[in-house]
Steps between C-alpha positions, in 0.01 A plus 500: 500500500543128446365264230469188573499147265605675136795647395449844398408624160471101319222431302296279722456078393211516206299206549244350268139566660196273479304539121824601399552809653858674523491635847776574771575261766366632823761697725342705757768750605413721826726741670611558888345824622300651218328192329390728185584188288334227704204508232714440207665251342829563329463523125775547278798668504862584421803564640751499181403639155747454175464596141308192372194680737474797290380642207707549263515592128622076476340361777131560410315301782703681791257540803678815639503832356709770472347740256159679645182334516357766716169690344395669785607908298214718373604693189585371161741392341588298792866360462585222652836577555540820710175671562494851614376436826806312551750711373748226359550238255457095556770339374672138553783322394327318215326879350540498100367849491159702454324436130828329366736844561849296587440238242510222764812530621455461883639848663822342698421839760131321583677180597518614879149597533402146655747303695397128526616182750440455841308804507333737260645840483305769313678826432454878442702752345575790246478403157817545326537733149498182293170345712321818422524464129314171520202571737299660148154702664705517810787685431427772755555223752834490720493169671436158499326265704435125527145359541447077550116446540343126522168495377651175253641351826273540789127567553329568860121518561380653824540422772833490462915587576751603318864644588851546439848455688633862406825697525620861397890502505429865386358745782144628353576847418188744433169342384531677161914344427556123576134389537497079578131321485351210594172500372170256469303572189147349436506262179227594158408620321827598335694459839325709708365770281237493775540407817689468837881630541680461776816706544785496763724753338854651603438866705792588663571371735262222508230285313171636461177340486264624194182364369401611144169421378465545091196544294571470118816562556473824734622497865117600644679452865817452699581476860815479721378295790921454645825478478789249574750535731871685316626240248834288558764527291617170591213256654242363287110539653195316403248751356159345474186575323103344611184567387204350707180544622454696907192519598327413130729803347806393280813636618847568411783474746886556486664296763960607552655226661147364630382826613219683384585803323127665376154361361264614309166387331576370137166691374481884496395759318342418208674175506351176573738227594460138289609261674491213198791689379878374599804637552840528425789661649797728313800672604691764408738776555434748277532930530203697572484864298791704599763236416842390586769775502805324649768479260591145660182343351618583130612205322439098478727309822453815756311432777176664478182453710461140557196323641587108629204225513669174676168321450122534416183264626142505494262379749096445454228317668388313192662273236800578310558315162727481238460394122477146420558626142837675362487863437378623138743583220278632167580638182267681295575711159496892481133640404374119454231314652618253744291251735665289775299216751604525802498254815216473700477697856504134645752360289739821598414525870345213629077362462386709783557767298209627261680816369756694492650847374762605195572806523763783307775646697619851334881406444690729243374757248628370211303161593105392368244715655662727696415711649331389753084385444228512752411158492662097565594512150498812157269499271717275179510229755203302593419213741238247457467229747842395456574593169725854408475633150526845330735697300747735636545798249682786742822357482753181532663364819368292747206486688531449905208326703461288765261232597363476879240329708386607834168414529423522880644769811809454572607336185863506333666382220796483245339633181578340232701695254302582124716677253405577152754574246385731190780471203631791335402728231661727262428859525532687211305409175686725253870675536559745273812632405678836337663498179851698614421503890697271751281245560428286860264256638497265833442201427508405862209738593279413153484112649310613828501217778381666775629396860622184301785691343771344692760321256260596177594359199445692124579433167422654160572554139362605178678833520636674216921552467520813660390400811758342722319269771675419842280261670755488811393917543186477381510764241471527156727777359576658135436808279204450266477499131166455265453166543085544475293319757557138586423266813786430770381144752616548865432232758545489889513276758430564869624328872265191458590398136177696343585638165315737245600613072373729364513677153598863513433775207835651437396867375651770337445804633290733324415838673123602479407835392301712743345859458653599769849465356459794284428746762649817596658585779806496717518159617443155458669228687490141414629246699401182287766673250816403637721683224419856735575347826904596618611291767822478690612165746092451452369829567294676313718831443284688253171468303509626160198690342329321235369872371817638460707216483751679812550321841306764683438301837765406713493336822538695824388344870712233695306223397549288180271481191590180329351422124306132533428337238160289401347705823187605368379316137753314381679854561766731680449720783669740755532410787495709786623432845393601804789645733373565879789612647530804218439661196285292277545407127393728250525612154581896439530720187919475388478899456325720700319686276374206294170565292382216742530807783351747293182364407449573913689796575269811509150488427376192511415413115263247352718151485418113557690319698501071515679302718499065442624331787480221808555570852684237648467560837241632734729846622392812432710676196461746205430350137625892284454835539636833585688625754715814557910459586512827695316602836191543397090421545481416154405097338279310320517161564333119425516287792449130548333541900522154649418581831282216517306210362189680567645847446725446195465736192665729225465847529603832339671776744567823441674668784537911475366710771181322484544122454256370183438085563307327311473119533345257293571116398496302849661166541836538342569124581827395516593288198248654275594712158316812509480759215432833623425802276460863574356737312591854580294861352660678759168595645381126521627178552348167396627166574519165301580191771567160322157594344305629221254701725650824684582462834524874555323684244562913469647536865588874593861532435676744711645737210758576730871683390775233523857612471767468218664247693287210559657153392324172377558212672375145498536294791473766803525825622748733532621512834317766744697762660467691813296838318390197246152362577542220195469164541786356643678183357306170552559092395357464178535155358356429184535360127439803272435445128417767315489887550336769245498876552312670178234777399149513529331197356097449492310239715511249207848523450564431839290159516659380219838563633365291843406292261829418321687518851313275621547266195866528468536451907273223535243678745106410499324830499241542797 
């Protein structure tokens, strides 16, 4: 195939149009043999890319991006880095870390991800143990991928063209392991929250053609209209997307090389095609599900799966203009009003133009307004003619939108890049502190700059002399005496030179007094009271029992439980990890025949038992209960059943020779404190769920014989052997905060315990 009159990948000459306009020179480029191109005109284009091109936590107006802008995934949350449906974790070399977690010190390992100069190399690989401690919600995943999109650099109206020079130095494995795209996502709302994607997408041993079609963010239909011909490992190919009219019915093609690969209409289903809507084009090679297991894909420098662009273009029928005006640096003030005039439509893109579009792109998710919105812009940020104002109250960082204008078929343009900066805020409005308890606070993570955090600046003072401050750490250290309540000032400043004070109450610590506190019974654990918390190299070792006074839970399982402080309410939690690969955390009675055991073994007897905690993630995994450590058909257990979105509950098992479930308190969210208490007769259960009304009121109660040897544990079950039907072990992640085990208390008793829970936890009472 042979171009003729323009040497690949340039930027074509921009000449000034008549009235102003900003419009490409026209090229005509045909081709010998096919002539698929004859009705285009070359665009834009590029065949080298460098750092000044991208996004970065210092370069704020960079027209490519490496973090994901891609909202086609039902479900909620939806992260932008690593969704499920992807299996791995986007990462680049300029990543500061999800909500803050490495305190902006760039990971050296992610430096590898993408590979810039004559060509742009995007990489896949495993995630190494350090990595994984970064990636926050998505610590389950394993690998890492690299995603550059273009919706700031490029936009194509139909009909159009766009493709890529590719190369895979790395022989496509399975579809599910090394899985490289090349993909053509319809722009707006929100980047393509509806709309057109186009997919050619890495399946062993070839590319293969899909079309997705999305409806509020659901696939409603796909198709696989063809595949490439088996990848080189050494030659770069052209890959090339068009969408056009046949016959009155707008089509997508994939042309290899200049040969058709598969077509398909661009409506279907319940989708109906827009054709006002551009494009833009992305690639990636990221992992699909299963993951990477190859031991040579483990740390930063190793080769990975690499995917190799030599150069990009776009054709279209139409004009293609760029901005007569600079792109758009702003700077508004956390929570505050602002209100910026913009450029007119002609002033930006030339006086044949009568409007144009701004619209978000989802970036990270520690950024303004993310996640992503169905619509060109959320709801704190309002256009009017060409005027933005609102206030942004969901959090600091900046704000990523792009300007474009393609007002007729075949259209193109450069958008031109609109990026609002919202200043930092301080977090907390009161620390408190405890008389005779080591004492710690961030000072780092109180100054909150969102995805501005790179090379943050704090300051503060006003604290009293036994606090040592170490600005250079970020932490404030000491051990407290009474020096009463006074006001500490801490100040921040983020990447772009905004900076926020604010006054802080300095507290003393004075514990409320709760009925509940007074209560019989064999246990009470307390995680907000560090002084009962044993740990070892960070491990929580042993929980003591604020009843008796006697560390009566002890950790068992493979997995840690870790003690984190300011969790939940200003306070301390456990921790517990989830451990696929074997037994989970869990908490378990130091002595076997504990009066926590007892008040289960035989008859059952009348008891109440509550449970305070937060799943933190969506698994499946037991909050306490029973469960016998000899072969056996005997347990009583609580389980947090995450089995799905739509499916998710808590329940109450019993398992003997006839298996008692009762469920009750659906949607155990991840990231949500719930307070569950039981109430036990023996005949009857009833149920209190983060409420005041009953969930389960006077629900038979199998009064089944347990034996003497049933254990309490909190975290999971005891593992299930071969003549054991119990539940076997399972991932349990959560932060647990409190734990009570006590007699027989009335209904109003009960409420007012939710009631001070609830209080001392911070959790809003449905």
């Amino acid at each position: 195939m042979t171009f003729i009159g323009i040497r690949l990948g340039l930027n074509p000459p921009i000449s000034q149009g008549g009235g102003g306009s900003n419009v490409i020179g026209g090229i005509t480029i045909g081709t010998q043999g096919t002539g698929f191109r004859s009705a285009y005109v070359l665009m834009d284009g590029a065949d080298s890319f460098s750092a000044s091109d991208f996004l970065t936590p210092t370069n704020h107006l960079g027209r490519y991006m490496t973090t994901r802008a891609y909202g086609n995934q039902s479900g909620a949350p939806k992260y932008l880095r690593g969704a499920g449906s992807l299996g791995g974790y986007e990462a680049d070399p300029w990543h500061t870390g999800i909500k803050d977690s490495n305190r902006g010190v760039v990971p050296a390992s992610f430096a590898d991800m993408i590979q810039l100069g004559g060509s742009l190399k995007t990489k896949a690989r495993r995630a190494t143990s350090a990595e994984k401690l970064l990636m926050g919600d998505l610590a389950g995943k394993n690998n890492l991928s690299s995603m550059v999109h273009m919706s700031r650099r490029n936009m194509m109206r139909a009909p159009c063209m766009l493709e890529m020079s590719l190369r895979f130095p790395y022989s496509l494995g399975s579809w599910d392991t090394n899985h490289p795209t090349f993909w053509l996502m319809q722009d707006q709302p929100a980047s393509g929250f509806d709309g057109l994607e186009l997919d050619c997408e890495g399946f062993a041993p070839a590319f293969q053609f899909n079309v997705n079609r999305w409806v509020n963010g659901s696939q409603v239909q796909n198709g696989n209209p063809g595949n490439t011909q088996t990848v080189s490992q050494t030659d770069y190919r052209t890959y090339s997307f068009e969408v056009k009219q046949n016959a009155g019915v707008w089509t997508a093609y994939l042309y290899e090389e200049g040969v058709l690969v598969g077509s398909t209409p661009c409506s279907g289903g319940s989708f109906t095609f827009d054709p006002t809507r551009p494009f833009y084009i992305m690639i990636t090679s990221h992992i699909l599900q299963s993951g990477i297991t190859q031991s040579v894909w483990d740390a930063a420098g190793d080769a990975g799966a690499t995917i190799d662009c030599d150069w990009w273009r776009a054709w279209g029928s139409g004009t293609f203009r760029k901005p007569l005006k600079p792109d758009v640096l702003l700077k508004a003030d956390f929570n505050t009003a602002f209100s910026f005039d913009l450029d007119t439509p002609q002033a930006v893109f030339g006086s044949d133009v009568s409007s144009d579009v701004i619209a978000m792109i989802p970036n990270e998710d520690n950024s303004p307004a993310q996640p992503w919105v169905r619509a060109l812009l959320p709801a704190a940020i309002v256009r009017s003619g060409n005027n933005i104002s609102g206030t942004v109250s969901d959090q600091p960082g900046r704000f990523i939108s792009s300007r474009s204008a393609t007002p007729s078929a075949g259209d193109g343009c450069i958008p031109q890049a609109i990026t609002l900066c919202i200043g930092p805020r301080v977090v907390p409005t009161q620390i408190q502190y405890t008389v005779g308890q080591a004492f710690t606070f961030d000072l780092y993570q109180a100054v909150d700059c969102g995805d501005l955090h790179m090379g943050k600046i704090i300051s503060t003072s006003g604290w009293p002399a036994w606090a040592t401050v170490d600005i250079a750490n970020g932490l404030v250290t000491g051990m407290p005496t009474d020096t009463g309540n006074t006001t500490v000032t801490i100040s921040g400043t983020n990447a772009v030179g905004q900076s926020v004070t604010a006054s802080v109450a300095l507290q003393k610590y004075v514990a409320p007094t709760y009925d509940y506190m007074s209560w019989d019974g064999p246990l009470w654990i307390d995680a907000s009271d560090t002084a009962t918390i044993t740990q070892s190299g960070g491990v929580v070792t042993g929980v003591a029992n604020k009843r008796s006074g006697s560390v009566d839970m002890v950790k068992a399982g493979a997995a840690n439980i870790t003690l984190v402080a300011n969790a939940q309410n200003g306070k301390s939690v456990l921790r517990f990890a989830a451990n696929t690969a074997g037994s989970p955390a869990r908490l378990q009675p130091a002595s076997a025949n504990s009066p926590i055991d007892t008040m289960q073994q035989g008859n059952d007897k009348p008891y109440v038992k509550i449970s305070v905690y937060k799943p933190t993630d969506g698994n499946t995994g037991f909050i306490d209960g029973w469960s016998d450590t000899v072969p056996s058909a005997d347990c009583q257990q609580i389980a947090l059943i995450r089995r799905s979105a739509s499916a998710s509950s808590i329940r109450r098992s019993t398992t003997t020779s006839v298996t008692n479930d009762v469920s009750w308190g659906s949607g155990q969210a991840t990231g949500v404190l719930f307070i569950v208490v039981e109430s036990h007769t023996g005949t009857t259960l009833t149920v209190f769920d983060s409420s005041l009304t009953k969930v389960v009121n006077n629900v038979a109660q199998d009064a089944n014989t347990f034996n003497s040897e049933l254990t309490y544990y909190i975290g999971a079950a005891e593992t299930g052997g071969a003549t054991d039907p119990t539940f076997a072990p399972t991932v349990c992640a959560m932060d647990y905060c409190e734990n009570i085990l006590t007699s027989a208390k009335t209904d109003a008793e009960l409420q007012q315990c939710i009631s001070d829970l609830a209080t001392k936890w911070g959790k809003t009472l449905t």
